[in-house]
C-alpha positions as CSV (number, residue, x, y, z in Angstrom):
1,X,26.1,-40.6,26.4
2,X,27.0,-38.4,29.4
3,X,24.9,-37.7,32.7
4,X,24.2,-34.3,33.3
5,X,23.1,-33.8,37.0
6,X,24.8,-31.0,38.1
7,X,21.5,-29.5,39.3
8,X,19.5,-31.5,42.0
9,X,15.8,-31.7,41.3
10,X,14.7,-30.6,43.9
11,X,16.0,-27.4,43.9
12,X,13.6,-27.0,40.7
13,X,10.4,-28.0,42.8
14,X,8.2,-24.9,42.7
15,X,6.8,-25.1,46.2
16,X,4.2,-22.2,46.4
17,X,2.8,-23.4,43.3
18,X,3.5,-26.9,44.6
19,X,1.0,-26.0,47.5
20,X,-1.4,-24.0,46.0
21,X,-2.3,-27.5,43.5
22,X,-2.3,-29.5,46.2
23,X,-5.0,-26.7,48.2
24,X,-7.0,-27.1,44.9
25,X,-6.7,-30.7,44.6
26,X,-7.8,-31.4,48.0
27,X,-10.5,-29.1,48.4
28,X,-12.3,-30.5,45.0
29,X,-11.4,-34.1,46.2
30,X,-13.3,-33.2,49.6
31,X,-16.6,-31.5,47.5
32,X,-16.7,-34.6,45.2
33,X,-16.7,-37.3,48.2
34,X,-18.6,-35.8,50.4
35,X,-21.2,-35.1,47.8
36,X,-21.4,-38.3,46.1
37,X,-20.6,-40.9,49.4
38,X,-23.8,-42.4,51.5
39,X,-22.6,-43.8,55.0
40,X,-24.5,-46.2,55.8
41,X,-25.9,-47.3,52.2
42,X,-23.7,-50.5,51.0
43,X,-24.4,-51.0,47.7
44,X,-23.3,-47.5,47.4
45,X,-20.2,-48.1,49.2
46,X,-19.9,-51.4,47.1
47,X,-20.8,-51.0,43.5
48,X,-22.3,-47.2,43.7
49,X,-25.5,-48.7,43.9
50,X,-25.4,-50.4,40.5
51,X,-25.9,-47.3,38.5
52,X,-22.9,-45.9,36.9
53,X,-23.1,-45.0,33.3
54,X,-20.6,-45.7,30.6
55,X,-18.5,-42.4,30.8
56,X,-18.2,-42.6,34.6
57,X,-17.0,-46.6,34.4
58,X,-14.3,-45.6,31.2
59,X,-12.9,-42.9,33.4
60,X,-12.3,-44.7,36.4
61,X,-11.1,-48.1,34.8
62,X,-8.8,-45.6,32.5
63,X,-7.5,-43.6,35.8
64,X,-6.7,-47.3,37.2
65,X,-5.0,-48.8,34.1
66,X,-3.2,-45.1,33.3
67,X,-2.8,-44.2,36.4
68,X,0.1,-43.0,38.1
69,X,1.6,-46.0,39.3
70,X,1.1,-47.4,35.6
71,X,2.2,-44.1,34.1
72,X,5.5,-44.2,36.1
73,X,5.7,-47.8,35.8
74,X,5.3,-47.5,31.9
75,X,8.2,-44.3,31.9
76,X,10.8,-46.6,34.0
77,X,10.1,-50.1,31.8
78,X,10.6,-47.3,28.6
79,X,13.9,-46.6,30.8
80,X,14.9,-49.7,31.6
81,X,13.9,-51.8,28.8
82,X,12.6,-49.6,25.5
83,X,10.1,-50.9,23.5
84,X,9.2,-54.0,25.4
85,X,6.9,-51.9,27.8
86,X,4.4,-51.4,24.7
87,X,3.6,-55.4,25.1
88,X,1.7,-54.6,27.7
89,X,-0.2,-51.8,26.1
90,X,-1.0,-54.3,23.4
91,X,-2.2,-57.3,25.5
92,X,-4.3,-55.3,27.5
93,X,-6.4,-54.0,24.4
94,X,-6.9,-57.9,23.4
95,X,-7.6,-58.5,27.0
96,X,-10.4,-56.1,26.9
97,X,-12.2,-57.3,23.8
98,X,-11.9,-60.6,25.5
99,X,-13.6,-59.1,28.7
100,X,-16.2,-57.5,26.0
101,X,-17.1,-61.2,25.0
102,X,-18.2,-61.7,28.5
103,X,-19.3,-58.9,30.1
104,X,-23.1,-59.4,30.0
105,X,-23.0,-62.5,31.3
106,X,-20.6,-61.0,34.2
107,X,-23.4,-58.4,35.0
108,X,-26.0,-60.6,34.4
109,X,-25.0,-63.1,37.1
110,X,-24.2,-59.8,39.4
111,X,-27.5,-58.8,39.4
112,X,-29.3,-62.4,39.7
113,X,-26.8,-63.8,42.5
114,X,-25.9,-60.2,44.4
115,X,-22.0,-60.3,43.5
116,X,-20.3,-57.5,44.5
117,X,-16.4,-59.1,43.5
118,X,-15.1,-62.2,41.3
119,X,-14.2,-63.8,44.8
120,X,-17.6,-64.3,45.7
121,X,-18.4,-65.4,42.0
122,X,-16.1,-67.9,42.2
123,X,-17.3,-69.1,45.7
124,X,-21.0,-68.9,44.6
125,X,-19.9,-71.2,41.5
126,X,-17.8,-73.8,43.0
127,X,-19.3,-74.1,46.6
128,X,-22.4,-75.4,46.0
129,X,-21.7,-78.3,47.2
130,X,-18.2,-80.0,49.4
131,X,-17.6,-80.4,52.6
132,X,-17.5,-77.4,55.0
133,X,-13.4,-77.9,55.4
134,X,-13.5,-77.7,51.6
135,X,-15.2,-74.4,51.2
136,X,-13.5,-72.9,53.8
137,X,-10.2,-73.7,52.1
138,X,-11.1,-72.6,49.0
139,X,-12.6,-69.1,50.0
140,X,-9.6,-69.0,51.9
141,X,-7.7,-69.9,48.8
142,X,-9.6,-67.7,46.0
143,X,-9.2,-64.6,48.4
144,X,-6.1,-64.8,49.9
145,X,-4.4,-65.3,46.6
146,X,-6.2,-62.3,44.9
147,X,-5.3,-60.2,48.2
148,X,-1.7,-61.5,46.8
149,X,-2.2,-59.7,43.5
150,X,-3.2,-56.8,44.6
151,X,-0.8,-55.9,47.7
152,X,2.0,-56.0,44.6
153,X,-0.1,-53.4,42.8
154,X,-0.5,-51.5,45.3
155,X,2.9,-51.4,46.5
156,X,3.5,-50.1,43.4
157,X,1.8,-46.9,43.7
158,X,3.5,-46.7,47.0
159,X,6.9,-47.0,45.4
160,X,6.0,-44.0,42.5
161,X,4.5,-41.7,44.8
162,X,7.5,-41.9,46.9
163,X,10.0,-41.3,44.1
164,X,7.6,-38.3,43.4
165,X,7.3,-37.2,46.9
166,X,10.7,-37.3,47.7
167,X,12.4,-35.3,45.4
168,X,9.7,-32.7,45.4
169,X,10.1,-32.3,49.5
170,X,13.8,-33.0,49.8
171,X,12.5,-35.8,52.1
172,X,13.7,-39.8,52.6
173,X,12.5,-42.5,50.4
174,X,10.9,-44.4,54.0
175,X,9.2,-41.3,54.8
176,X,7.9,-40.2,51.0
177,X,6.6,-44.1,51.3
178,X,4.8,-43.6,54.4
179,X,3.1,-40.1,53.4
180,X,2.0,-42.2,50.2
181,X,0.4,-45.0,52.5
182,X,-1.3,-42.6,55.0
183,X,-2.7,-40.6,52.2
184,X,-4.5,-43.3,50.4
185,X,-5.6,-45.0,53.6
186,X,-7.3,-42.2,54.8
187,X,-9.0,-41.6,51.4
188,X,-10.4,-45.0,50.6
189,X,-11.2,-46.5,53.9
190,X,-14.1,-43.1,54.0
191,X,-14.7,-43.3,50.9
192,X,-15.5,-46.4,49.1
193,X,-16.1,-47.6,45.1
194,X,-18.6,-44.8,44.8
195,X,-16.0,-42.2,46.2
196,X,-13.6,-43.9,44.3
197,X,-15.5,-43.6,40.8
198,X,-16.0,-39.7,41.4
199,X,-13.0,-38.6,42.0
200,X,-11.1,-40.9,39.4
201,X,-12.9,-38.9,36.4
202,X,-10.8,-35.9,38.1
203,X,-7.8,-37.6,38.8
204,X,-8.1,-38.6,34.6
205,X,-8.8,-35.2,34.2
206,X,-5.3,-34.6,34.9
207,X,-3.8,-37.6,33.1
208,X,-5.1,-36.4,29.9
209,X,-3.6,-33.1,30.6
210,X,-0.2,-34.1,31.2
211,X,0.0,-36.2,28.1
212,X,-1.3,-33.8,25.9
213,X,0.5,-30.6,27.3
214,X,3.6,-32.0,28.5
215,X,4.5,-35.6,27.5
216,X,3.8,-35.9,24.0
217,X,5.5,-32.6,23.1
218,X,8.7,-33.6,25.2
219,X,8.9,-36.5,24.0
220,X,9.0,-35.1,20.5
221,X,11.7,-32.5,21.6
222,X,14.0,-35.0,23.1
223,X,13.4,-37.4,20.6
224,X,13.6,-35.1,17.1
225,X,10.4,-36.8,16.3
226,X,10.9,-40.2,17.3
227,X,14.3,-39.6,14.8
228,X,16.4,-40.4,17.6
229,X,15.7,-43.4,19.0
230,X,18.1,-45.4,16.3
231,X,20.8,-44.3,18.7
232,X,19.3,-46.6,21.3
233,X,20.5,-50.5,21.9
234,X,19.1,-52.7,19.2
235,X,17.0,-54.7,22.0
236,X,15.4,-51.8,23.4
237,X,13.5,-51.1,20.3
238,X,12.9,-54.7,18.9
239,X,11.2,-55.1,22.3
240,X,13.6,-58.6,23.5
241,X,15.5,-56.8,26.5
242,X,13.6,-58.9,28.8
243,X,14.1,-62.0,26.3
244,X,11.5,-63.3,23.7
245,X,9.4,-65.5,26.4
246,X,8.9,-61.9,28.0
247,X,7.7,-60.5,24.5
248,X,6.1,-63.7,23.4
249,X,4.0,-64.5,26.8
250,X,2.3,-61.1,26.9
251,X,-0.5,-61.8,24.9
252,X,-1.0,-64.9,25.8
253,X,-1.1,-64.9,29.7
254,X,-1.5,-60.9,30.1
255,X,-4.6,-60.5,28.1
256,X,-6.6,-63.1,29.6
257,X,-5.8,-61.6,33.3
258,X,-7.7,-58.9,32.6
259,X,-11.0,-61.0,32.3
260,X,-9.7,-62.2,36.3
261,X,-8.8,-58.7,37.6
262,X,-11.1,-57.9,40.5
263,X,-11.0,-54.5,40.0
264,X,-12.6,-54.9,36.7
265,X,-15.6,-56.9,37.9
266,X,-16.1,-54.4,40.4
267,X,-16.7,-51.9,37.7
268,X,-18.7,-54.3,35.6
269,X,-20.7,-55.1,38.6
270,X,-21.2,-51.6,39.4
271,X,-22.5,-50.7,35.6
272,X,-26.2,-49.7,35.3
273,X,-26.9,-52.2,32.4
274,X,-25.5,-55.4,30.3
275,X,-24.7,-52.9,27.4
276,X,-22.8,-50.3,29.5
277,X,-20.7,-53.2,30.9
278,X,-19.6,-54.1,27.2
279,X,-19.6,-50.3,26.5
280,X,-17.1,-49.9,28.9
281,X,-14.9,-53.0,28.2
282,X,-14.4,-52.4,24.2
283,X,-14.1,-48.5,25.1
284,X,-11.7,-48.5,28.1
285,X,-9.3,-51.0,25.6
286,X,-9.0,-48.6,23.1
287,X,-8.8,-45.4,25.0
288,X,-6.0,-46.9,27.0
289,X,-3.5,-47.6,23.9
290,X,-2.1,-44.3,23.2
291,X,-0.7,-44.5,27.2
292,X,1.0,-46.9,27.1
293,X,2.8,-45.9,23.7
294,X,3.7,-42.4,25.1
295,X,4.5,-43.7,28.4
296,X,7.4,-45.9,27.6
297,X,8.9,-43.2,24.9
298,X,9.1,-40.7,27.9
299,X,11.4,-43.0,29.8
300,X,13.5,-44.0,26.1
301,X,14.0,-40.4,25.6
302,X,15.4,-39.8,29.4
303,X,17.9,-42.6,28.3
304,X,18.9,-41.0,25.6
305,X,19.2,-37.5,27.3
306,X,20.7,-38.9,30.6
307,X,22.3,-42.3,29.5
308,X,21.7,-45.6,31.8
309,X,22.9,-44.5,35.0
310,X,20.3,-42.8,36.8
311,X,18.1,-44.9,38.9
312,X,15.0,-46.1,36.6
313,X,12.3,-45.0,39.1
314,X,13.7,-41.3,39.1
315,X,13.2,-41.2,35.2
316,X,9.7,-39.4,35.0
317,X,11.2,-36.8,37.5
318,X,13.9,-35.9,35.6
319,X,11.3,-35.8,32.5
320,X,9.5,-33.5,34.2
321,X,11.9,-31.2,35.2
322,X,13.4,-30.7,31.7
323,X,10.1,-30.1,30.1
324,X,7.8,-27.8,32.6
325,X,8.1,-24.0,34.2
326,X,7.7,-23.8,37.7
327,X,3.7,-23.6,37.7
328,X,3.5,-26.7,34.8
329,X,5.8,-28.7,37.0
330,X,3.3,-27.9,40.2
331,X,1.1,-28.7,38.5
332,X,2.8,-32.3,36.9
333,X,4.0,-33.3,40.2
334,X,0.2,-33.3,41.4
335,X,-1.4,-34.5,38.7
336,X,0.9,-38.0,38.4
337,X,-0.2,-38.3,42.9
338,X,-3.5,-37.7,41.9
339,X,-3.2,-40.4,39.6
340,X,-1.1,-43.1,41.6
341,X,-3.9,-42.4,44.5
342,X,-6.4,-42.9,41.5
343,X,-5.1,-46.4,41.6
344,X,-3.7,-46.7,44.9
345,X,-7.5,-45.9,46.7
346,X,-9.2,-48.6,43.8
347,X,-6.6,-51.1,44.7
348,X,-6.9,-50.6,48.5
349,X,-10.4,-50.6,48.1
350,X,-11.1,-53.9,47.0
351,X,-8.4,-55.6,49.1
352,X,-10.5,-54.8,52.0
353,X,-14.1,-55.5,50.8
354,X,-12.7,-58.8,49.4
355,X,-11.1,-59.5,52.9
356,X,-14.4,-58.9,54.4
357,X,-17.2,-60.1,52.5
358,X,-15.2,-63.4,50.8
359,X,-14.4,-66.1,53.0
360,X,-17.9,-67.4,52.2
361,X,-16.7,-71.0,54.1
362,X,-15.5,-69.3,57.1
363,X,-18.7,-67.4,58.5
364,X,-22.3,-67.9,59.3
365,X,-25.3,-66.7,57.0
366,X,-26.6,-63.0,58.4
367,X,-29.2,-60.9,57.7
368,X,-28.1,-57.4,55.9
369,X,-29.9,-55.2,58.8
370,X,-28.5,-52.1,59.8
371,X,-26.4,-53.3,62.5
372,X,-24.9,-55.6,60.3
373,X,-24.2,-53.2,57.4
374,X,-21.9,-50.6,59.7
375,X,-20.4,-53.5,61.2
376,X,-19.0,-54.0,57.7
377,X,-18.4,-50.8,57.1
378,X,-15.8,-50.4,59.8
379,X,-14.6,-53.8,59.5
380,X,-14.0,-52.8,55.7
381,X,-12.8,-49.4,57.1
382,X,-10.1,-51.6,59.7
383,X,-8.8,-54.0,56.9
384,X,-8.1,-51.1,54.8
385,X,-5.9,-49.5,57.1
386,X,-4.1,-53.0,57.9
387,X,-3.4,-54.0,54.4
388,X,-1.8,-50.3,53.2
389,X,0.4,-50.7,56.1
390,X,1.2,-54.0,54.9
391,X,1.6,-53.0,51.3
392,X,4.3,-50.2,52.7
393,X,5.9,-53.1,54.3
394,X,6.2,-54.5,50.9
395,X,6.9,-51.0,49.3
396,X,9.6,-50.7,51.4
397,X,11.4,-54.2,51.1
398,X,10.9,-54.2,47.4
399,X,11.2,-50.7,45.8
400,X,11.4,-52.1,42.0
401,X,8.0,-50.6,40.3
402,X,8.5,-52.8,37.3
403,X,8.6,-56.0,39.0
404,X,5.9,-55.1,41.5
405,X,3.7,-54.3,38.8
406,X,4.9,-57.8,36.7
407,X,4.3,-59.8,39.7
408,X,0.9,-58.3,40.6
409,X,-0.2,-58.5,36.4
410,X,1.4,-62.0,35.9
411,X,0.3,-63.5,39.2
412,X,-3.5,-62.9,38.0
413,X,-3.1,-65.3,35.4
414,X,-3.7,-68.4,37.2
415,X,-7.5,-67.5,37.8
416,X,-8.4,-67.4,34.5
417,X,-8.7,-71.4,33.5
418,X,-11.2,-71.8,36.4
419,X,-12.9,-68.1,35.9
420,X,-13.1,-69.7,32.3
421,X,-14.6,-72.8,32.9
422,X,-17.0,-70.9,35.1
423,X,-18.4,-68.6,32.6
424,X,-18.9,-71.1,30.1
425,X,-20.0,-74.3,31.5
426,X,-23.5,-74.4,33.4
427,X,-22.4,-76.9,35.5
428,X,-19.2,-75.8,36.3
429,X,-19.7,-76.5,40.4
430,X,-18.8,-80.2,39.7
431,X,-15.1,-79.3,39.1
432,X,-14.5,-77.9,42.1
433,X,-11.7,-80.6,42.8
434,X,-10.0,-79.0,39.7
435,X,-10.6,-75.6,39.9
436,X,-8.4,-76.0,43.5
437,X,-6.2,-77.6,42.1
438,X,-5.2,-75.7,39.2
439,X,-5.4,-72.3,41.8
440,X,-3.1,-74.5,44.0
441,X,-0.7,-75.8,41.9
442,X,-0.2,-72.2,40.0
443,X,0.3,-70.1,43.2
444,X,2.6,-72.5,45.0
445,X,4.7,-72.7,40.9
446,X,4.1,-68.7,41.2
447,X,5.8,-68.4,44.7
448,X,8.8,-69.9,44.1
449,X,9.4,-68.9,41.0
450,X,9.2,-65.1,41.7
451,X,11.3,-65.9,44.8
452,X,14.0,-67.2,42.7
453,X,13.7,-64.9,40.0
454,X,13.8,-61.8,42.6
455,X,17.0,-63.1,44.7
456,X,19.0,-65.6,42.0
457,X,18.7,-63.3,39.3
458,X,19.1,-59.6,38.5
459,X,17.6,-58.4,35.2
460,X,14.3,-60.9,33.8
461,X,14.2,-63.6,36.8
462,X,11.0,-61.6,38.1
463,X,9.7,-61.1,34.2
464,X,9.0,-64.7,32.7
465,X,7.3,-66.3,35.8
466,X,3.9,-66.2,34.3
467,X,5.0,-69.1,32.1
468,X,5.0,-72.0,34.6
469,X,2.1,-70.4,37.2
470,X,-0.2,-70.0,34.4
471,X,1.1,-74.0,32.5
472,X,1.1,-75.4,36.0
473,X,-2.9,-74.1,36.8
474,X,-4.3,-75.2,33.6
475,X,-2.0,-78.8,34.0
476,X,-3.8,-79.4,37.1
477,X,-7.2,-78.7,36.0
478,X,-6.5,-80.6,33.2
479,X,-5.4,-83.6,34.5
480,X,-8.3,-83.6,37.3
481,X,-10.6,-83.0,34.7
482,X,-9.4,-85.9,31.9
483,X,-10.7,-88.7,34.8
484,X,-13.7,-90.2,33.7
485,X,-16.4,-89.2,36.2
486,X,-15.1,-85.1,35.4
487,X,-14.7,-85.8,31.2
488,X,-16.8,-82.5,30.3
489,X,-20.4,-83.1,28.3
490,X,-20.7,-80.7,25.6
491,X,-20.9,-76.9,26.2
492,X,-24.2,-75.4,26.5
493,X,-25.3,-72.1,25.0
């Protein structure tokens, strides 16, 4: 298959139109936030006061998991790697019936205990008793690694808003980055969940646009109805490019993270009832599916238009530009950054109210007067700005979307054993031995692993990590667990 690219895309990039979106964009953004965000009020800031109905939570937990980091994540895996990308479509549906099984009880203890994150959860649950070294380690422990996660999801929608940006300005990768980090500092650190939940149904809005009006009828153009994809390499549409442990572990370590992602218990937290949590978690499963099906066959029918030697991230540009007029395009190009700020701002945003409110071992017991509630405010407001730099940092020395997004997805795994053990057992504060050790043992496994995997090897080293960080956890809660003053007594109801 040849490359055509005697045209540069950016020469294509419709910049009146290109600007009057963005005008529109902004100015609705601006109405919705200033509308719907309290200063001062943090619950509203937090978990929008508790109140959100079903539609609201399905749209912003779809803008997150579609979003455009996902979206152009999704398009470059289809690229890369063909049918293996739809995996992850797959074991995120199972993950959210999972999360379905357990959402009331997630809610219930929200409302009872005054969680606002699966941090605190966790601390709440295994800190009720230990030395005051202990808890600070393990606060220390739960949060830090679940700041981790999330700087490699983030630094993902740093890296596809930058290979946006930069074609459609004629402008450097470092400096389409650094556009992408300013822009979704500013937004979240004002802004917060309740912000964040408003303008998400918008930024959906235009999700569901482009995949109706652009992506599913390109796709069937380049592909002659799907007709064409025999022409592809036999492992890009069996789904083994990354090898079967790839394929295999999806389901099994994938689909539980989602029950762990702090994100989602944000948005659980923040639901107005027990039945609108579960609402959310069956609905949000299904309504993601068709995504992340159309998603990867945009990126397998840029291979077979363009061939292999393009660079992967570049592929939903070029999509993009063979399928839209000069005012669709405009339109495109904004719609995919409305979406990777969709998911760059929720991201952001619970970084820093984790980093703030979670090392439950490391500060004293204070009363939630007004002082106190600006104080966190802008020291929510600070982190926020500190981490996005940081996650450019990252961006920057790692600009591979698909592993970002692997290593953030995988590395979530290791909380799930102990998150387990937590829902299920009423007495799970006992364990707390175990529970750090199985967090300990799987992130110190994770590190290396993804270290080797990133600089000994070139295609799957970052892909199949998951295996030993998630065997490792559950190994050393296992064995902790299997001496005889920790043998479990049956589970209560």
């Amino acid at each position: 298959m040849s490359v055509n690219l005697s045209h540069k895309p950016h020469e294509r990039t419709p910049m009146n139109w290109l600007l009057f979106w963005l005008i529109a964009y902004i100015a609705v953004i601006a109405v919705l936030t200033l509308r719907h965000v309290r200063p001062g009020d943090i619950d509203n800031y937090l978990v929008n006061n508790r109140r959100t109905g079903t539609a609201l939570l399905v749209f912003t937990t779809l803008a997150t998991f579609v979003g455009g980091g996902t979206s152009i994540g999704l398009i470059t895996m289809g690229y890369e790697s063909g049918f293996a990308a739809l995996g992850i479509g797959a074991a995120y549906v199972i993950g959210f019936f999972l999360l379905a099984r357990f959402a009331r009880r997630i809610h219930r203890a929200g409302v009872r205990k005054n969680l606002y994150s699966l941090p605190q959860y966790l601390n709440k649950t295994f800190l009720t008793a230990g030395s005051q070294g202990f808890k600070r380690y393990f606060s220390g422990l739960i949060t830090g690694v679940n700041i981790f996660i999330f700087f490699f999801l983030l630094a993902a929608q740093f890296v596809g808003m930058a290979s946006l940006l930069k074609h459609v300005f004629d402008i450097g990768y470092l400096t389409a980055a650094i556009i992408s980090c300013l822009v979704v500092i500013a937004y979240t650190a004002f802004a917060g969940l309740s912000g964040v939940i408003m303008t998400d149904m918008l930024q959906f809005f235009f999700i569901i646009v482009l995949m109706v009006g652009i992506f599913i009828p390109g796709v069937q153009s380049d592909t002659e109805n799907l007709a064409l994809l025999r022409l592809l390499p036999p492992e890009m549409l069996n789904g083994t490019y990354y090898g079967l442990l790839f394929l295999a572990g999806l389901p099994l370590f994938i689909a539980p993270s989602v029950l762990v992602r702090m994100d989602i218990w944000q948005r659980i937290l923040a639901a107005r009832s027990e039945k609108t949590a579960v609402r959310m978690s069956i609905w949000a499963g299904l309504g993601m599916l068709p995504f992340y099906i159309i998603f990867p066959l945009a990126g397998m029918a840029v291979r077979l238009k363009l061939g292999g030697d393009i660079l992967a991230e570049d592929a939903v540009y070029f999509f993009l530009a063979r399928h839209c007029g000069e005012f669709a395009l405009a339109f495109a190009v904004v719609g995919l950054m409305s979406a990777l700020m969709s998911s760059g701002d929720s991201f952001l945003n619970v970084i820093a109210i984790s980093a703030v409110r979670d090392f439950s071992g490391w500060r004293s017991k204070g009363t939630a007067d007004t002082r106190a509630v600006h104080l966190q405010h802008r020291q929510i407001r600070a982190i926020a700005i500190v981490f996005g730099v940081l996650a450019l940092g990252l961006a920057l020395a790692l600009p591979g979307i698909v592993n970002l997004m692997v290593v953030g997805i995988g590395t979530i795994s290791i909380f799930v054993p102990i998150t387990l053990l937590a829902l299920i057992h009423p007495n799970a504060g006992k364990y707390r031995k175990a529970a750090v050790a199985s967090i300990t043992a799987g992130f110190v496994v994770n590190v290396v692993f993804f270290a080797w995997g990133a600089f000994k090897t070139r295609r799957d080293g970052t892909k199949n990590f998951f295996y030993p960080c998630f065997s490792v956890g559950c190994s050393g809660a296992w064995r902790r667990n299997r001496r005889p003053e920790n043998i479990l007594p049956p589970k209560h109801s």
